[in-house]
Rosetta silent file (secondary structure, phi, psi, omega in degrees, C-alpha in Angstrom):
SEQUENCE: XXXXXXXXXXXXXXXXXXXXXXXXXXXXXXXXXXXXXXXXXXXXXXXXXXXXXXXXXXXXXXXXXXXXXXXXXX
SCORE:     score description
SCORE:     0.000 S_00000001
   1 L     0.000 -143.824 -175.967    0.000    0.000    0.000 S_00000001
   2 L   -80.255  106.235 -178.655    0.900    3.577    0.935 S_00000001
   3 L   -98.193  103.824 -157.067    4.564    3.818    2.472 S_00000001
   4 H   -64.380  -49.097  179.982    4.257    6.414    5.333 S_00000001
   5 H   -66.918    4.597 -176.306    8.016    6.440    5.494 S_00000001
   6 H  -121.448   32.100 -171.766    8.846    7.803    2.096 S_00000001
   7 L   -71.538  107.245  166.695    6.102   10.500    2.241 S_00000001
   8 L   -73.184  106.146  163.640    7.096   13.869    0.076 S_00000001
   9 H   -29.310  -56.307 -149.032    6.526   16.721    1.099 S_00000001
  10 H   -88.281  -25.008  162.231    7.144   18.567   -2.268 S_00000001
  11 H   -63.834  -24.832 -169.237    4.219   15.737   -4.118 S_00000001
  12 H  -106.114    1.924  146.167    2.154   16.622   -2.128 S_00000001
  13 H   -77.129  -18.194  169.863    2.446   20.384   -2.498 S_00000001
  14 H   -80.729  -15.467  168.662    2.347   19.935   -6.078 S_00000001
  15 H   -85.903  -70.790 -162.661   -0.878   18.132   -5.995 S_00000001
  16 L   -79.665   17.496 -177.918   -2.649   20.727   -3.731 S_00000001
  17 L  -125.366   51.398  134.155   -1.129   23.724   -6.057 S_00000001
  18 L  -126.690  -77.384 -150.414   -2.766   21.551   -9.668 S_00000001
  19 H   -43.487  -51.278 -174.848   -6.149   20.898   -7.686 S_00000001
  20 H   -76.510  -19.718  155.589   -6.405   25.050   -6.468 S_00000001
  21 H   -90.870   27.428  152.315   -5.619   26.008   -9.843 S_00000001
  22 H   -87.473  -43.894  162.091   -8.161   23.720  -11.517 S_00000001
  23 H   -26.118  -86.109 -164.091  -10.780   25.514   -8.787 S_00000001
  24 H   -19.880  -56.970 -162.365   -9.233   28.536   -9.245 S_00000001
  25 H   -80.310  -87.412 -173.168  -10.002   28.332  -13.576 S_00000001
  26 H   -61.025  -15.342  118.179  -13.215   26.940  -13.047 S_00000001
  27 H   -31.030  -63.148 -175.699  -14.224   29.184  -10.724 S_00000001
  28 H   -67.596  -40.402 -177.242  -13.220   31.927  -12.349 S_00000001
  29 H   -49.531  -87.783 -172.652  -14.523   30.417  -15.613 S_00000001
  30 H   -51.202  -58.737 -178.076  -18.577   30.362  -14.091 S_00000001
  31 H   -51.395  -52.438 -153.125  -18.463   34.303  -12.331 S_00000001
  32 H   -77.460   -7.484  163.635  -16.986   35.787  -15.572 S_00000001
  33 H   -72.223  -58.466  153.238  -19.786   33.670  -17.422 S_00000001
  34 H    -0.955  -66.190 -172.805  -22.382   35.507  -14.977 S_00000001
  35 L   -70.507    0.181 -159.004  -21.015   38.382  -15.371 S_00000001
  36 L  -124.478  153.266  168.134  -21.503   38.548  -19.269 S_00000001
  37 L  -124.468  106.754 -176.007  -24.321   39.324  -21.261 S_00000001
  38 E  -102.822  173.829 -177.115  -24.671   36.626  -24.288 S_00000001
  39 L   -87.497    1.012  128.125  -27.493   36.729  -26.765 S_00000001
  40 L  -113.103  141.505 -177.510  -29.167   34.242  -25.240 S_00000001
  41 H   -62.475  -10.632  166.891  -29.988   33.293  -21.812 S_00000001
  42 H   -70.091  -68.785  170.914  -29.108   29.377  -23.258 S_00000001
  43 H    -9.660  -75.112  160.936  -26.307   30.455  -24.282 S_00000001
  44 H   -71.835  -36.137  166.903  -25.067   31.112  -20.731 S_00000001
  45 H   -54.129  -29.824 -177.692  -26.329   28.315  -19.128 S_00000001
  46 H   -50.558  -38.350 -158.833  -24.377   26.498  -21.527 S_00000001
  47 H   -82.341  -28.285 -165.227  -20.889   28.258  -20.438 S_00000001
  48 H   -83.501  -67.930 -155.142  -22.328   27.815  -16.857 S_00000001
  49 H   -74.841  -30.906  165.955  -23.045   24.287  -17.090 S_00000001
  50 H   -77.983   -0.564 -178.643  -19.845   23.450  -19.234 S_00000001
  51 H  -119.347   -8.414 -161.651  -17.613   24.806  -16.649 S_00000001
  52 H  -105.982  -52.643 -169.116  -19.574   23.228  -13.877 S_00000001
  53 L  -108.989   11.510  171.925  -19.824   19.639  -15.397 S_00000001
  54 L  -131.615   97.982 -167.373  -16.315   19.395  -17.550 S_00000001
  55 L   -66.413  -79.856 -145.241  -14.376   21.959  -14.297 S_00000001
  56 H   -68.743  -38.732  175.495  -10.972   22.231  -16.122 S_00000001
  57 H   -48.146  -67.326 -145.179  -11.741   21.653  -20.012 S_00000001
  58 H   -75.852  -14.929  154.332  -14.981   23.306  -20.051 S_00000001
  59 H   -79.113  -27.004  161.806  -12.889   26.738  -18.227 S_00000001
  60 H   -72.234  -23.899 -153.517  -10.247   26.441  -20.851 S_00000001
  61 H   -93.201  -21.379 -174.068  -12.786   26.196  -23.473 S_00000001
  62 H   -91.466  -30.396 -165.805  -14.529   29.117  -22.100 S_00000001
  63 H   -84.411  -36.161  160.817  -11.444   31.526  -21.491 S_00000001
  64 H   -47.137  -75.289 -161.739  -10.729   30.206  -25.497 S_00000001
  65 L  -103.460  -48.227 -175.477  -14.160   30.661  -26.925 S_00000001
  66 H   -78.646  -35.289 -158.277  -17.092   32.312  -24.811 S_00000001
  67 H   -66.284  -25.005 -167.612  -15.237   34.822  -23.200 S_00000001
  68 H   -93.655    0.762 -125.098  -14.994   36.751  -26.726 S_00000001
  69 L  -146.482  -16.064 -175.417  -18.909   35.672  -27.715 S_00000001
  70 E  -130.276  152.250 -151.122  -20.201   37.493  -24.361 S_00000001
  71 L  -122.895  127.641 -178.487  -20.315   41.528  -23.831 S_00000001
  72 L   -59.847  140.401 -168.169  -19.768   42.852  -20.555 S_00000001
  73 L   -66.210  134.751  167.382  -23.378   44.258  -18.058 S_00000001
  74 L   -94.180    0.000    0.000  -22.758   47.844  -17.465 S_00000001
């Protein structure tokens, strides 16, 4: 199994620094989809729901493609 005596320190900082930025992106990903005004109200659920049920993909995909496709709410 899991050998307590050879435990790294530095894996297992490297692991909790790739999990908070995959939050981090997909986080970020859903407010700035909010935060947008697309031409349909589908439209954003889509970005919302693609960032929510794909986290890291569906926030690259958004920061790629939706981010230019939605106009910021005054």
């Amino acid at each position: 199994m899991f050998d307590f005596m050879r435990f790294n320190p530095t894996l297992l900082t490297s692991v909790v620094a790739g999990v908070a930025v995959f939050m981090l992106l997909s986080w970020w990903a859903i407010r700035d989809a909010f935060n947008k005004e697309f031409e349909s109200t589908n439209e954003k659920v889509f970005w919302v729901q693609l960032s929510v049920l794909v986290p890291f993909l569906g926030g690259i995909v958004y920061i790629l493609v939706g981010r230019k496709r939605g106009k910021k709410l005054q």
